[in-house]
N, C-alpha and C positions, 0 to 999 in steps of 0.2 A: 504494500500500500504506500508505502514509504517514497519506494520507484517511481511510481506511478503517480503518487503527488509532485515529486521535485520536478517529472519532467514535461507535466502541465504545465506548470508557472515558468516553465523556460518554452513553451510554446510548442512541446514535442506531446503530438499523439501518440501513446504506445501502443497504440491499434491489436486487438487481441487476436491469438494470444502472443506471447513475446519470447521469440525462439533466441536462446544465446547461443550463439554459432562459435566453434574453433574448427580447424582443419590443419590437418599436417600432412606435409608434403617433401618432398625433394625433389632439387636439382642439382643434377649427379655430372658429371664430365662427360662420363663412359657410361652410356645409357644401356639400361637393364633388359629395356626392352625393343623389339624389332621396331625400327620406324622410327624411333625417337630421333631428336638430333641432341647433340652434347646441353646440356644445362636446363632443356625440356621438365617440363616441371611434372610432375608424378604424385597423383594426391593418394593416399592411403589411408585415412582415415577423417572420421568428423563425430565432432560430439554436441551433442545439443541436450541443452537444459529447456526446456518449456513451459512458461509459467500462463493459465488460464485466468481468468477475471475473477473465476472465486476462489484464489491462492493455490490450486493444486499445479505441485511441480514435480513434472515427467521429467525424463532422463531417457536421451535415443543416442544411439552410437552405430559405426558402421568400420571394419577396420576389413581391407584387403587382406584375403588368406590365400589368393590361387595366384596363378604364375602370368597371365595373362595380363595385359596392360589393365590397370583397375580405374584408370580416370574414371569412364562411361559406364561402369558399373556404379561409383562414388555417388556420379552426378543422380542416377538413376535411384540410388537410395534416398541419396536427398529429398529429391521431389516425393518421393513416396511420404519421408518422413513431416517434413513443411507445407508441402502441397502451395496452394495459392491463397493461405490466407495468412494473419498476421503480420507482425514487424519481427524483422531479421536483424539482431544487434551483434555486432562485432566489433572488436578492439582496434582493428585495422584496415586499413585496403588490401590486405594480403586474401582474406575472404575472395574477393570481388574478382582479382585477378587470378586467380585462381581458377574461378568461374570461368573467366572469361578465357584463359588458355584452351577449358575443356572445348569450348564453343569452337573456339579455331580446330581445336583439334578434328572435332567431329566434322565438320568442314570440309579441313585438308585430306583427313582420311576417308570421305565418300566421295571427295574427286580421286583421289588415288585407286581404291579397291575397296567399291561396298560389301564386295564379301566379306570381306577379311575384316571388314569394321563392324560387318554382323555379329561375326563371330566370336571378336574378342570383345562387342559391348555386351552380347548374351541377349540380344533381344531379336525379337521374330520376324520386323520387316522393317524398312526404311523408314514408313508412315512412323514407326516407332521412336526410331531416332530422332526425324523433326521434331517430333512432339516436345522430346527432350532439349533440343536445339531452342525453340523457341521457350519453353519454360524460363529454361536460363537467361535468353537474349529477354524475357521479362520482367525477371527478377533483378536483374542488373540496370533496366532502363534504360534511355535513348544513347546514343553515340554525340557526341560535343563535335566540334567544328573539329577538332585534332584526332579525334574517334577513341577520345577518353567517355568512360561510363564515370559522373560524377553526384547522378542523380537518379539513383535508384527509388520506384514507388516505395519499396520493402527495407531495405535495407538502411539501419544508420547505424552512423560508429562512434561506439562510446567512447575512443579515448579522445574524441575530438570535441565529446560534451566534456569528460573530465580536462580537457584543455582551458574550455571555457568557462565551467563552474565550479572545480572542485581544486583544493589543495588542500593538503595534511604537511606539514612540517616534517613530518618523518620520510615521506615520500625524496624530501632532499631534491626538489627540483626536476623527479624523472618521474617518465609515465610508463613505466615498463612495465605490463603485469607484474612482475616478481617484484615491483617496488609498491604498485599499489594496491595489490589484495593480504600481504600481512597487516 
């Protein structure tokens, strides 16, 4: 309630219900996987906390366990797990880009070989992958004149309200998680 008052009176809807997003990823040299190029970004997992309007808070997670490129698997949990409703809160643009790598990826890989992007996303037809394609490309919102995504319907990032609103003394000047959730 607490949340959800402070980020009223700074103007922010938290539009229900309120998914806290992390994801981790790599970008590796010497890619793992066929197709990649060197520093290609590799999401493997995502965690989300989800808090609904009458305080009950879920806890969804998704971590890559097969050998196969797991972006388009990732991305595919996700939507499952967030679907189209809510606000999407993150700490970073690291989210977003993220996102938006898978987008190109799925892209580049069904101009290259839609089989072969059938097969390592696990899904039954192409209709399927757009679907995915475009969830994302909605979730992230329009492209800017430089084809930066800066204004997502869903998505905002808290360290950019704790930039604006919030200091602790103890924080010592940084907004790193590991400096401001002790």
């Amino acid at each position: 309630k607490a949340l959800t008052d402070e980020l009223l009176v700074h103007g922010v809807d938290p539009g229900w219900p309120m998914h806290f997003l992390d994801f981790e990823a790599c970008n590796v040299v010497l890619p793992h996987h066929a197709g990649l190029r060197p520093y290609e970004r590799v999401a493997f997992q995502w965690s989300c906390h989800t808090l609904d309007q009458q305080g009950n808070l879920t806890h969804g997670e998704w971590l890559n366990t097969g050998r196969d490129l797991p972006n388009f698997a990732f991305a595919r949990s996700l939507r499952e797990y967030i679907d189209e409703t809510g606000t999407v809160y993150v700490w970073s643009p690291y989210e977003q880009s993220t996102l938006q790598n898978i987008l190109t990826q799925i892209d580049e890989w069904n101009r290259l070989d839609e089989r072969e992007t059938l097969r390592v996303s696990g899904m039954q037809s192409l209709a399927e992958l757009n679907a995915l394609a475009k969830w994302i490309d909605g979730l992230l919102g329009p492209e800017d004149t430089e084809g930066k995504r800066h204004c997502s319907p869903r998505i905002r990032d808290l360290h950019k309200l704790a930039l604006a609103y919030y200091f602790h003394p103890e924080m010592r000047g940084r907004t790193s998680m590991k400096a401001v959730l002790p």
